[in-house]
C-alpha positions as CSV (number, residue, x, y, z in Angstrom):
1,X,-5.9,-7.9,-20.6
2,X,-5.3,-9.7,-17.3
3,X,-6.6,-8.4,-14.3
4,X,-4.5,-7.0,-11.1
5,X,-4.9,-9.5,-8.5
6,X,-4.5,-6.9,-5.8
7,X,-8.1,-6.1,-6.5
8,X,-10.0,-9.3,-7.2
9,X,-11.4,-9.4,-4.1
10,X,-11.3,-5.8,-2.7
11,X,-13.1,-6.6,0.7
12,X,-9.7,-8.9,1.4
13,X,-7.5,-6.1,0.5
14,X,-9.2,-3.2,2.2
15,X,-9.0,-5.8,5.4
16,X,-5.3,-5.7,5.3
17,X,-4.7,-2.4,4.4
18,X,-6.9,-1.6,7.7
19,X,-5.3,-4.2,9.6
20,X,-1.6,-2.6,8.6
21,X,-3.4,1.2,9.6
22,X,-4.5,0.0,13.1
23,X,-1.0,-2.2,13.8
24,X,0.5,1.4,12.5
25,X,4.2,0.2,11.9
26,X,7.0,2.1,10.4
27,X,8.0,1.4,6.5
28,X,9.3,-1.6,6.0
29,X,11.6,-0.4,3.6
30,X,13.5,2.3,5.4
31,X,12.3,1.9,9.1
32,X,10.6,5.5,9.2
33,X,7.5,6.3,10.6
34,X,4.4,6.3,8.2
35,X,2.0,9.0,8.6
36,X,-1.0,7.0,8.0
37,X,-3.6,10.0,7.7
38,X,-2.0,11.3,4.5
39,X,-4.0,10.9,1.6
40,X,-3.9,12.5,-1.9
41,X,-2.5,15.9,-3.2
42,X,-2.5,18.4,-6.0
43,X,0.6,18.2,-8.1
44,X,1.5,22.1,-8.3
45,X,3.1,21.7,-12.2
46,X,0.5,19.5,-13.7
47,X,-3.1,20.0,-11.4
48,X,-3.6,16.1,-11.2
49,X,-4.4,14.4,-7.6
50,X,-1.9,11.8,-6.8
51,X,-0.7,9.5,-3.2
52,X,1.2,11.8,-1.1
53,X,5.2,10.4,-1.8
54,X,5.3,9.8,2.2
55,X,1.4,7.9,2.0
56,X,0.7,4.1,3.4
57,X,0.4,1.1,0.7
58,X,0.6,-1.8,1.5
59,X,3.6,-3.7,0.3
60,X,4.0,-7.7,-0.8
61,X,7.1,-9.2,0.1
62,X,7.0,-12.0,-2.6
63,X,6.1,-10.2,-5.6
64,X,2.8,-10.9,-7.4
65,X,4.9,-11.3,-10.5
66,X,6.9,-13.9,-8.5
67,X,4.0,-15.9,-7.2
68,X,2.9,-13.9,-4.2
69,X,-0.4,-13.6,-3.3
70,X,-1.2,-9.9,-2.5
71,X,-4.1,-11.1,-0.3
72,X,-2.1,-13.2,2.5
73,X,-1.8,-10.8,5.4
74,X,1.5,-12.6,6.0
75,X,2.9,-11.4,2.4
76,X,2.2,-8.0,3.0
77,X,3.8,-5.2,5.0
78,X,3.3,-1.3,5.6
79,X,5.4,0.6,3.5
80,X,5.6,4.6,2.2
81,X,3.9,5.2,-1.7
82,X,7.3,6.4,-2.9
C-alpha cells in the first residue's frame, strides 16, 4: 500500500496548514468565510467524532493524483472540509 504524500513529511504540512490559518482567507471554492477555530464534532446518529462540514483543510490545486505536490505552499489554498 502506497503512502499519502500529504503526510510524508508532516512538519511541511502542518507549516502550511498554519501558514493558510494565520493569512485566514475565505474558501477557495465558494468565496465564504472559513471559521478557522472549528474543529471536530459528535455525529448525533452514529456517536463518531468527525471535521466540522464548515472546518479549514487545506486544499491542492493540481491534484496529488495529477502530479501536484501537496507540500508546495503555492499548490495549496484554504478551503471548507465539505
Amino acid at each position: 500500500m502506497a503512502t499519502n504524500p500529504r503526510y510524508s513529511n508532516g512538519a511541511r504540512r502542518r507549516t502550511i496548514r498554519a501558514r493558510w490559518r494565520a493569512i485566514g482567507d475565505p474558501c477557495h471554492i465558494c468565496g465564504r468565510p472559513i471559521d478557522y477555530s472549528l474543529g471536530m464534532v459528535t455525529d448525533p446518529r452514529t456517536g463518531r467524532r468527525k471535521p466540522h462540514p464548515m472546518s479549514f483543510v487545506v486544499d491542492e490545486i493540481v491534484p496529488v493524483s495529477h502530479g501536484g505536490d501537496p507540500l508546495d505552499f503555492a499548490n495549496t489554498r484554504p478551503a471548507h472540509w465539505i
